[in-house]
N, C-alpha and C positions, 0 to 999 in steps of 0.2 A: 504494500500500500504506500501510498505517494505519503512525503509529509507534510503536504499540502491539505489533504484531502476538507482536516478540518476548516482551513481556508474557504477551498470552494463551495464546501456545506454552509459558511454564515453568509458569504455574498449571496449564495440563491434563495436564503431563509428571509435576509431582509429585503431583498428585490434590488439589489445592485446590480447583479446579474439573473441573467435568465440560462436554462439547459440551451438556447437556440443562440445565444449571444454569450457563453462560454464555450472556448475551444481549445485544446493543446492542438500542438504542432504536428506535423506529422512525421517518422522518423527522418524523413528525406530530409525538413525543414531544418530539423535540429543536425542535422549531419554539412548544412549549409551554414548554419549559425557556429559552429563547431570549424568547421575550414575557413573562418574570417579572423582566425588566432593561430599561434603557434603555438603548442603545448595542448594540453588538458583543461579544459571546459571545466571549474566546477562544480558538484555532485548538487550543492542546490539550486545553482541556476539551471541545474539540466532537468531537475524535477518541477521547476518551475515552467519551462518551454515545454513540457511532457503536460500540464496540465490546465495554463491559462499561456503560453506564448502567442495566440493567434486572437486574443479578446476575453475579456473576462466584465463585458457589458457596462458600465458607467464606472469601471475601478481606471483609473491614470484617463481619464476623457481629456484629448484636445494635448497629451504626451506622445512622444513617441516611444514606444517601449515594447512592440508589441511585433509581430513577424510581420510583414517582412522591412517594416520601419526600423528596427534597432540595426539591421543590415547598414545603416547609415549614421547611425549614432557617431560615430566615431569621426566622420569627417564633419559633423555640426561640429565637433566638441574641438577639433582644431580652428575654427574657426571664429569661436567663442573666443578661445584663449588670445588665439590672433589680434580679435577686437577687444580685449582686457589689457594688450600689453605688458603683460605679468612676466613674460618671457618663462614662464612655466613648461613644463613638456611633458608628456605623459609617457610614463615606461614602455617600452615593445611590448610589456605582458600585460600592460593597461586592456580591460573592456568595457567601452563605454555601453550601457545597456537601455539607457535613458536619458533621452533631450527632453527640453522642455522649453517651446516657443524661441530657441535660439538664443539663450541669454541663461540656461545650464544645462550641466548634464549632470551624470553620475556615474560613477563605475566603480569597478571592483580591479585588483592586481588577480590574475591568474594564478600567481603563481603562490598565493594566500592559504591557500588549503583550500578544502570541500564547501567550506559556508565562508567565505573569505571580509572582511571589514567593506565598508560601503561609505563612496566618499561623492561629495559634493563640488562642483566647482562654477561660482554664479560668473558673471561677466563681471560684476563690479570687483571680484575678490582677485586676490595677486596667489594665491596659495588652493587648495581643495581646504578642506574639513571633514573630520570625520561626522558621519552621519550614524553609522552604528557600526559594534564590534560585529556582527555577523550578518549579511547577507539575508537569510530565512528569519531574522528579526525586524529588520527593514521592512521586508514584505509581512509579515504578520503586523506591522504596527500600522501600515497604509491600511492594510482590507481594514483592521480597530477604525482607523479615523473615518475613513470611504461609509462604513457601516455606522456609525456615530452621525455624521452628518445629513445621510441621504433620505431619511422623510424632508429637513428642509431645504434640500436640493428637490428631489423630485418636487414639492408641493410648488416651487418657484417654477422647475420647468414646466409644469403642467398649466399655472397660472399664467406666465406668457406663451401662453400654446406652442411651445418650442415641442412638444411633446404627448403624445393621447394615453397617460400609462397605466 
């Protein structure tokens, strides 16, 4: 069993997500996300693409994080840095996994272990940050916030008819 699973049990309990609008990837996918690195993919990002890499329904809306969009993370995030002037570089074993609107990303060192730390780097900042010591904790504390906030999300998009839910 994925150690996700709990994950995708509370986004479809509280209507985050739906069975038709959550998907993992398909082995091919993750074998594509896997040859965008040199080295070893790891073990919780890989069970993370195995069970939400293709959509996981309003969790990260309007991010890029998801297949086949994180396939590009990595050239946003150079040119984040580019426009920060920080003169920062990200390791060869850097994977960027997450943009966001072109002004951050986030990623992980490969070469970290199996649930590896998770770091931050906005445009205005000269350095990353840490964001959490593991990887599988990062994503368990999104789905908490995603599922915390999304009655007054939904209530708002349903209210300007962005949405019939």
């Amino acid at each position: 069993m994925n150690q996700y699973q709990d994950l995708v049990d509370k986004l479809l309990s509280v209507g985050v997500a739906t069975t038709q609008t959550l998907a993992g990837c398909s082995e091919l996918e993750i074998a594509q996300v896997q040859s965008s690195i040199s080295g070893p993919m790891p073990r919780a990002y890989l069970e993370f693409l195995d069970v939400m890499g293709n959509g996981a329904g309003w969790l990260f809306q309007g991010s890029d994080i998801y297949f086949p969009d994180v396939l590009n993370c990595k050239n946003t995030a150079k040119e984040v840095i580019q426009t920060s002037d920080s003169g920062y570089k990200l390791a060869p074993t850097a994977f960027v996994f997450y943009s966001h609107q072109g002004y951050q990303f986030i990623f992980f060192d490969t070469k970290d272990g199996d649930d590896p730390p998770v770091y931050r780097f906005q445009q205005s900042s000269y350095q990353p940050e840490l964001v959490d010591a593991q990887f599988s904790n990062w994503l368990s504390r999104c789905v908490d916030e995603s599922c915390l906030s999304w009655p007054n999300y939904k209530e708002f998009l349903v209210k300007e008819g962005l949405v019939d839910i």
